[in-house]
N, C-alpha and C positions, 0 to 999 in steps of 0.2 A: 504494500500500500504506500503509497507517495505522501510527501508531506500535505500534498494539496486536498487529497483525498481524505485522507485524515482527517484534518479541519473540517473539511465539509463535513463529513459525514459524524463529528464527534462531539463540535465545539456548540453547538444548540443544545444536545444534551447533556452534557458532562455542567455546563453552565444554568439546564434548568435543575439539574440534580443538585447543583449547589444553591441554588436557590431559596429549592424547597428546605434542604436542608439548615441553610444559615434562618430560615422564618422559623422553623423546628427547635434549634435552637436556642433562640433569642426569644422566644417564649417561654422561657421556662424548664423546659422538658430534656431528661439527660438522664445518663448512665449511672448517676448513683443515685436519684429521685425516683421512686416510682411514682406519687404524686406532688408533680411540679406547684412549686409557688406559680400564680398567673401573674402574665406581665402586668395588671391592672395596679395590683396587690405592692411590684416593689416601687421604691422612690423615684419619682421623674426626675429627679438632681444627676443620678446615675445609670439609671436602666435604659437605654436605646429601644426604639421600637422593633425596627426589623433591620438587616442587613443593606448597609448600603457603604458611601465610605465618608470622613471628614475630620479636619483637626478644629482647634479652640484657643481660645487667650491662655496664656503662659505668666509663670511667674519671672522675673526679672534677675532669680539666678543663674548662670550662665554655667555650662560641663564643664568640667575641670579640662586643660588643656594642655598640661604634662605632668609626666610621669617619672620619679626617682627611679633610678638604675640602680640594682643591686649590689650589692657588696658582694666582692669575690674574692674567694678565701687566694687565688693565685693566679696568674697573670700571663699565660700562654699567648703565642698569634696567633689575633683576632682575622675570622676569616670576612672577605667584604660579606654584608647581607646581600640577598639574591632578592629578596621579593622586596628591595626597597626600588620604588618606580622614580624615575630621573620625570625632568619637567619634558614636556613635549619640546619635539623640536620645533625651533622657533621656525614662526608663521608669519606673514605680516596682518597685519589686524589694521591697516591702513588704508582708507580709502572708503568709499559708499560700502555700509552693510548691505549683507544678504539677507537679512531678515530683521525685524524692529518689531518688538511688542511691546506696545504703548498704552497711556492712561488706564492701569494696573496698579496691582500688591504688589508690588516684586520682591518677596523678603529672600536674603539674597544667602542668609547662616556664615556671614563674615563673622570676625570678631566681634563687631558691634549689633550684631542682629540687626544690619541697619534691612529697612524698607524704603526700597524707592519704589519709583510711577514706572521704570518704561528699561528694557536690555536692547541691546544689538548684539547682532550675530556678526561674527565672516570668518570665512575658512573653518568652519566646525568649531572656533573656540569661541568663549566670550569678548566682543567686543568692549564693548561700557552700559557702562547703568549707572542710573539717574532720573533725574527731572524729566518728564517729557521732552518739556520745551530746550532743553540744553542737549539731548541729543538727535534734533530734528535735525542739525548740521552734518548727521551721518546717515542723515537717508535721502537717497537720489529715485530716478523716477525706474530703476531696477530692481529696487528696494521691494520686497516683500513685507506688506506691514498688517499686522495685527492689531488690529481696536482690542483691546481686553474688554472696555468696557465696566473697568471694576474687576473684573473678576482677578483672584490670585496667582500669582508662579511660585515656583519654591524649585531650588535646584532637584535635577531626575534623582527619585527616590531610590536607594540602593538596599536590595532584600541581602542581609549580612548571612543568610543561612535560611535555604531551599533547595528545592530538589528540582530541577527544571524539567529534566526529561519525564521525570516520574508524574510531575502532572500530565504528559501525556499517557505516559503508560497506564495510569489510571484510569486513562478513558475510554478505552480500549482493549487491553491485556486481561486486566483485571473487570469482574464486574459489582459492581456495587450493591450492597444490601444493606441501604442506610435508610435514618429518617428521611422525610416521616413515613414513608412507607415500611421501614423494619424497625421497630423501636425493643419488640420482646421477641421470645425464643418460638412462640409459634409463628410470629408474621417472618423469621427469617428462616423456620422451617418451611412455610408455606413457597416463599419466594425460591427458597435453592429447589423444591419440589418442581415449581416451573423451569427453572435452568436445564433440571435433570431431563424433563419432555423434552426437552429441544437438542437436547445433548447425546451425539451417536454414545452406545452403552461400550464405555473401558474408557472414555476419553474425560483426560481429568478437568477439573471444575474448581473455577479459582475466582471465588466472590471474596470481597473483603466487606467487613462488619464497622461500625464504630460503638453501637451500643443496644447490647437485649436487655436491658434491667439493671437495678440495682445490684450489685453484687455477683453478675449472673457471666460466667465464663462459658461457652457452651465447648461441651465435651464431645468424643466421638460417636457417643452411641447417639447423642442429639443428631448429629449428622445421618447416621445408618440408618436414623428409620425413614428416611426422606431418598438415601443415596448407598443402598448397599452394592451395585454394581459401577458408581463410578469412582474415583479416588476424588478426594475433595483434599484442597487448600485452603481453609477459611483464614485469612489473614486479618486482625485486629489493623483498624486505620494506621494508628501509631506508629508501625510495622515491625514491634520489638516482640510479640508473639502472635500467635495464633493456631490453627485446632485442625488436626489431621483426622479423617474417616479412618477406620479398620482399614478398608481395602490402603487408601493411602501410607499406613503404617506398614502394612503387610508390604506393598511395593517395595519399599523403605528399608524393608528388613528392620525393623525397630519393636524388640518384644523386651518382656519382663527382665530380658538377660542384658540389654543393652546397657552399658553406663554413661551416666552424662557425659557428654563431650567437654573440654576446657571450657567454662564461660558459659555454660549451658545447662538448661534446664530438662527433664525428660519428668512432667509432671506424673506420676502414678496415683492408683488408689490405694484403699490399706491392704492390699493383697498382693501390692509391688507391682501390679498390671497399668502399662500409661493410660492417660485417660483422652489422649488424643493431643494434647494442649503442650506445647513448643514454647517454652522461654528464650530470648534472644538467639542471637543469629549464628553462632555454632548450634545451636539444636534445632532450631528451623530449617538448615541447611542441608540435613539427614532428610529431609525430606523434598526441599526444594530444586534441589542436584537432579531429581526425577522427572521434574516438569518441564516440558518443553520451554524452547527460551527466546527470546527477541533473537531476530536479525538489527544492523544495525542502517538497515533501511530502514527499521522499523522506527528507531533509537532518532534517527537525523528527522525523522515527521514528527516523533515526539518533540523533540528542541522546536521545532519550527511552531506548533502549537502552544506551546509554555511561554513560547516568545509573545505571542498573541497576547495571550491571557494578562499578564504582567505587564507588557504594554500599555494596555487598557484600564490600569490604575496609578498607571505614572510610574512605573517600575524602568531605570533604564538601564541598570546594573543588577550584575546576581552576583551570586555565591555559592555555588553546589559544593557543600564542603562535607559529601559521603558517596563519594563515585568509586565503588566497588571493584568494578570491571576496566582492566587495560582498552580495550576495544573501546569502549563507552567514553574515555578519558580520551583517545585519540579522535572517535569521531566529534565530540565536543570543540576539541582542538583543529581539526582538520574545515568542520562547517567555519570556521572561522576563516582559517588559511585560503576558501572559496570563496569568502565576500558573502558569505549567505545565512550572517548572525547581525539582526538587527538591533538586539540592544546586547551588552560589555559585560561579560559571563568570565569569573575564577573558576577552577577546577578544584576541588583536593583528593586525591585516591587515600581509598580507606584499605588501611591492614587489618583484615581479620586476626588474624594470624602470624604467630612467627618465620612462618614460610614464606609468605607477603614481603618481607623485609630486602631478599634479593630482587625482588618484581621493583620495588621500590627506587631501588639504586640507580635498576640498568635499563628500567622499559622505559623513562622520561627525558625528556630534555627539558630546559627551563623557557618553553615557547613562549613566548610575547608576540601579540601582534593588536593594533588596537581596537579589537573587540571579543579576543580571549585569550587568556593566557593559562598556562599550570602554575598555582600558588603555593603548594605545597601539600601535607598529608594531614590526616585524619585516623584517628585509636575512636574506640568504642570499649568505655570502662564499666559501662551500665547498660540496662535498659532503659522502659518507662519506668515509670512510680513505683510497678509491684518488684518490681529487682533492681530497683534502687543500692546501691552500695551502701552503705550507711555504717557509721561508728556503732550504731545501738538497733536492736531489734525495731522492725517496723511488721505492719499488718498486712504485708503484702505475699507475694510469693516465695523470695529468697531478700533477703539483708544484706548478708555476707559472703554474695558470691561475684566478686570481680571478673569482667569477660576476659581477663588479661593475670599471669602469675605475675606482679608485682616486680620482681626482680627484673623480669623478660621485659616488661615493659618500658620501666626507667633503661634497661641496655637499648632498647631501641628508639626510645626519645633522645638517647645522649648522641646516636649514629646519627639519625636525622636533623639533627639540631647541625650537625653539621655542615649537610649540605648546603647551607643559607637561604632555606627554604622555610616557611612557616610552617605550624604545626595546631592545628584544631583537634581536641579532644572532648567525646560526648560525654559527659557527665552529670549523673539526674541526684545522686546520694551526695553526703557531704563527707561521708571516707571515699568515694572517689574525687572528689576535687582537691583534696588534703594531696591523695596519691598523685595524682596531676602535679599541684604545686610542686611537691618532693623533685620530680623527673625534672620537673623546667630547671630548678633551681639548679639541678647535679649537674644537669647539662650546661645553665648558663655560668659555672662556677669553673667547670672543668674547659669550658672554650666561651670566654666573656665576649661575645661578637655581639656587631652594634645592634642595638633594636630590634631584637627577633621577632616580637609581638606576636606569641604564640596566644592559642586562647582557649578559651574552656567556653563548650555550648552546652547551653539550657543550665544549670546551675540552680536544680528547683532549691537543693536544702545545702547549704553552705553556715559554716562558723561563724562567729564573729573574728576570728583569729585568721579566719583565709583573706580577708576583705586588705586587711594590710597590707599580707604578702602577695594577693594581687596587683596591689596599685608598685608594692618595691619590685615587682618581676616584670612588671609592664606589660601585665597579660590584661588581655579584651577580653571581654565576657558578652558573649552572646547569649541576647533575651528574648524570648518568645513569648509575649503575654496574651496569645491565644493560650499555653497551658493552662493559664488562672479561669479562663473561660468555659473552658472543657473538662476538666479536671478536678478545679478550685475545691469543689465541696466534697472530692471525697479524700482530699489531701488530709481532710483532720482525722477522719476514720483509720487512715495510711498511717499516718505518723505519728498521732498524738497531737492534743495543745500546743506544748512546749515548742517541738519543732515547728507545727504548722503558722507561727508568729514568723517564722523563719522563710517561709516558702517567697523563690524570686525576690531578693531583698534590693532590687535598682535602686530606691533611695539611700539606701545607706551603703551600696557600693558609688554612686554620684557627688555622693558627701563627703567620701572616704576618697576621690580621686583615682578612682579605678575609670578605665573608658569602657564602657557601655556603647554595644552596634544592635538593632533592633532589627530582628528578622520574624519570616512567617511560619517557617521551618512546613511548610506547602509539601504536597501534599498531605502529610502526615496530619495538619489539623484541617477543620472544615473550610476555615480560612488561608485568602492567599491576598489579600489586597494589605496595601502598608495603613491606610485607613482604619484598618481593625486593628493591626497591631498597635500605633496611634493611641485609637482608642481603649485598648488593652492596659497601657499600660498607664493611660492617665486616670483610670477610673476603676481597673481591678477586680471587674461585675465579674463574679462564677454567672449558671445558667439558673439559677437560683434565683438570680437577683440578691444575694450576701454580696459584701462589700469584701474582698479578702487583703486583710494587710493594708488597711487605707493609710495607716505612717507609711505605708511604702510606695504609695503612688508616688509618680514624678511629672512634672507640669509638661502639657501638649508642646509648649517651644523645647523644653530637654527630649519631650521624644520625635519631634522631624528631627531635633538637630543626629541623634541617635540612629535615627533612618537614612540620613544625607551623611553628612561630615561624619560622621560618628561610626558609620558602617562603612563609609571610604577610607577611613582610619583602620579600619579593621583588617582592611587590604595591603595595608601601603600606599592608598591612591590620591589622600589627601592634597595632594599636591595637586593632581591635577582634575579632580570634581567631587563634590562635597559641598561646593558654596555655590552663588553666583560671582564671581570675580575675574575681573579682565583678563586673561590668558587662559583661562579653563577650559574643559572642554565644554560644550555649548549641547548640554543635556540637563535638560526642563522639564517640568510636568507644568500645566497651566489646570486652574483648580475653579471649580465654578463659583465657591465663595471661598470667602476669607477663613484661612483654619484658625487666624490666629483671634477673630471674634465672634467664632461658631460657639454656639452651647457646648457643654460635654452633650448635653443629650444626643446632640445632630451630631456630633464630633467623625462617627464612622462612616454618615450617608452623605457625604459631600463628592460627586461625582468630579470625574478629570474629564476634560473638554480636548486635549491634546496633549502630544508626549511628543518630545523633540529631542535626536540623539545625533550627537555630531551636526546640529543646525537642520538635520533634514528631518520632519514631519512623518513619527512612523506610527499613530495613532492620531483619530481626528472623532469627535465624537459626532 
């Protein structure tokens, strides 16, 4: 199937799926509530009506904008850093603009948060911004001009952690069994019994779930009575586990004799018999390894569709910082090298495994070109919430079981730290992000090279004691405040009180001068617009309508700057987009109203009217 085909045929559905979904939602209704609070019932100060997108007025303190370097016990040759990005080769910016967007918001995330009326463009970077009237001097009658009208700019949003293919492959590969059409265990038995009619009998069946019920993990015999002839893959959205049929285990070879794999879960009953259910991605892979797999024709229509999608809310950089697959990392790389990546995509390949380590070394080169590059690598030290790492037992599936031995990992954070490549580690417990820190530290101690800004994503349950040696190791911490959305209210059930004060602490990592980059971490939650995340993080609604952690909201200017500058900091790319500022590169999202004097209520449904990357117009509403 072609990328064009694709689209056609995927992007009306997979977009009314999200629809229904995000209305599902945002009323209330979710995976640890069986009866939702109604949206009537919570506070209009916080509760959004339905999905759409928008920002709001900001408080007037500004993200912290450097970081102390660490003390290093010993003083080796520092090797140059690789992912730090040189300024663009100079351009002239002289002469009639190519494009002028006038009488506007322009708030531009310079130092001053200044706001002007009016940008030019020429040659893909930013010309000037200002006044209207002061830069009518650079617009000739070649000049492409934009009336704003009032409406706002803000430089192109940059998603610091997403999965871009994978939105397409969601739409497609995978089929969906979500709200509101599957909310409990019979509406998704009902739905996989429709798949099954349609589905030649031995051919496997790969729906994915987001939520049957409170508490309600569905098991394999739930599968069997619906599908004993085909092998099923029920994958939980999250993508950190999900629930194999008998036959699928049976393909699998996976019985009562099997032992968990490193980093993996093989859930049983009390008679040691599995119960179908796969904890993270060593033990789902005993079973995944079976199922047929993309080509990456498939893979290159998948990008070109994610590209869509993201574009259409002012998205004009990404960050896939968990690319699995060599193939996948080079087609990423390769659609770039053809001129056929519309908006400015990082790569990072993820190590499963200790074996991954020579893949790592010798399948990459450090390609650049500008509109994708490889940035570096990615560990996986956890799951979701239920295999969380954690110092002290939690309510979930396992506590204490790292996807990584400890040892093995700090050896191969200390190799890579080498290369002068960056390094993103997923971590959801707060004994993995401790063990994070450990590695950064050994590694930036034993080769003190400049500014690695390695980072830690998602970082639900963190110390107060990590927040320090955050901000002294220079580690970015990626936040997805869609978790608090999705999740939120069964974090206290998960963890306890204590901790759940604890959960996503952005304000007191912002206070504490750690850099903070806001991403959607797409498809994994229902949300993919920066809008939501925005709104996520300035208001902190679970689907409850509970407020979670309101000392730890951060004001809507800390989170675009966190989505623009903040997540180009996360790259290295600061330098050259993050702001509106004259030499940049000339990627904008134009916004229908002002974020910065939107309610929080309206905060998320504030639609994008156009998306501008390198000066050219690749979204028009």
């Amino acid at each position: 199937m072609t990328a064009r085909d694709l689209i056609k045929t995927s992007r009306r559905k997979f977009l009314a799926y999200l629809g229904g979904l995000c209305a599902w939602v945002l009323t209330g209704c979710g995976p640890t509530r069986s009866e939702p609070t109604p949206l009537a019932e919570v506070p209009t100060s916080t509760q959004p009506p339905a999905p759409t997108w928008t920002p709001v007025p900001m408080a007037t303190q500004a993200p912290p904008t450097s970081t102390p370097r660490p003390t290093h016990t010993r003083q080796p040759t520092p090797i140059p850093s690789a992912t730090a990005v040189p300024s663009p080769t100079p351009i002239s910016l002289e002469g009639p603009a190519d494009l002028a967007l006038i009488n506007g918001k322009v708030i531009t995330m310079d130092a001053a948060d200044s706001t002007v009326e009016a940008v030019t463009l020429k040659n893909g970077l930013i010309q000037a911004a200002g006044a209207t009237d002061a830069l009518r001097n650079r617009i000739s009658p070649a000049t492409q001009v934009v009336d704003l009208q009032g409406k706002a700019v803000t430089p192109g949003l940059v998603d610091s952690h997403c999965h871009l293919q994978l939105m397409g492959m969601f739409s497609t590969y995978f089929t969906p069994l979500v709200p509101p059409e599957v909310r409990t265990l019979s509406e998704l038995q009902q739905k996989l019994a429709e798949l099954v009619a349609r589905t030649h009998k031995g051919q496997w069946i790969k729906p994915y779930y987001l939520t049957v019920g409170q508490g309600v993990v569905p098991r394999r015999q739930d599968l069997d009575a619906v599908s004993p002839d085909h092998p099923v893959w029920l994958m939980q959205q999250g993508g950190h586990y999900g629930t194999a049929n008998s036959l699928a285990l049976k393909l699998a070879g996976i019985s009562a004799a099997t032992p968990n794999p490193g980093g993996g879960l093989i859930e049983r009953d009390i008679q040691g018999v599995p119960t179908g259910v796969l904890y993270n991605h060593p033990a789902m892979d005993l079973v995944r390894k079976y199922i047929e797999q993309v080509t990456m024709g498939d893979v290159r229509g998948y990008i070109a569709y994610g590209q869509q999608l993201l574009a259409a809310c002012g998205v004009t950089s990404f960050q896939d910082n968990n690319v699995r697959d060599v193939d996948v990392v080079n087609t990423y790389l390769e659609t770039g090298r053809q001129g056929q990546m519309t908006l400015r995509g990082a790569v990072y390949f993820t190590l499963e495994g200790p074996r991954d380590l020579n893949t790592a070394l010798k399948e990459f080169d450090q390609y650049r070109d500008p509109f994708m590059h490889f940035a570096g690598f990615k560990f996986l030290l956890d799951g979701q919430a239920t295999t969380a790492y954690c110092h002290e037992p939690h309510n979930g599936a396992a506590w204490n079981m790292p996807a990584w031995d400890p040892a093995t990992f700090k050896k191969q954070v200390r190799t890579l730290h080498d290369t002068g490549l960056q390094i993103c580690v997923h971590c959801c417990g707060d004994a993995a992000v401790d063990l994070t820190l450990d590695a950064y530290e050994e590694a930036m101690n034993a080769n003190p090279r400049p500014d690695p800004r390695h980072r830690i994503e998602h970082a639900i349950l963190t110390t107060p004691q990590a927040t320090q040696r955050m901000r002294d190791l220079g580690v970015v911490v990626g936040v997805h405040p869609n978790f608090i959305r999705i999740g939120g209210d069964g974090y206290l059930g998960m963890f306890g009180e204590e901790r759940f004060k604890r959960v996503i602490v952005a304000r007191e990592w912002l206070d504490g001068g750690v850099h903070v980059a806001l991403g959607s971490d797409a498809p994994t939650t229902p949300w993919y617009t920066p809008q939501m995340s925005i709104w996520g993080a300035a208001a902190r609604v679970a689907y409850s309508g509970q407020v979670i952690g309101e000392e730890q909201r951060i004001s809507v200017q800390e989170a675009l700057h966190a989505h623009t500058l903040g997540a180009a900091f996360a790259a290295h790319e600061e330098q050259i987009k993050g702001s509106i500022e004259v030499g940049k590169l000339a990627d904008l999202a134009v916004w229908q109203e002002d974020p910065y004097s939107a309610t929080l209520q309206r905060l998320h449904q504030i639609p994008i009217t156009m998306t501008i990357v390198g000066g050219k117009t690749v979204y028009q509403a």
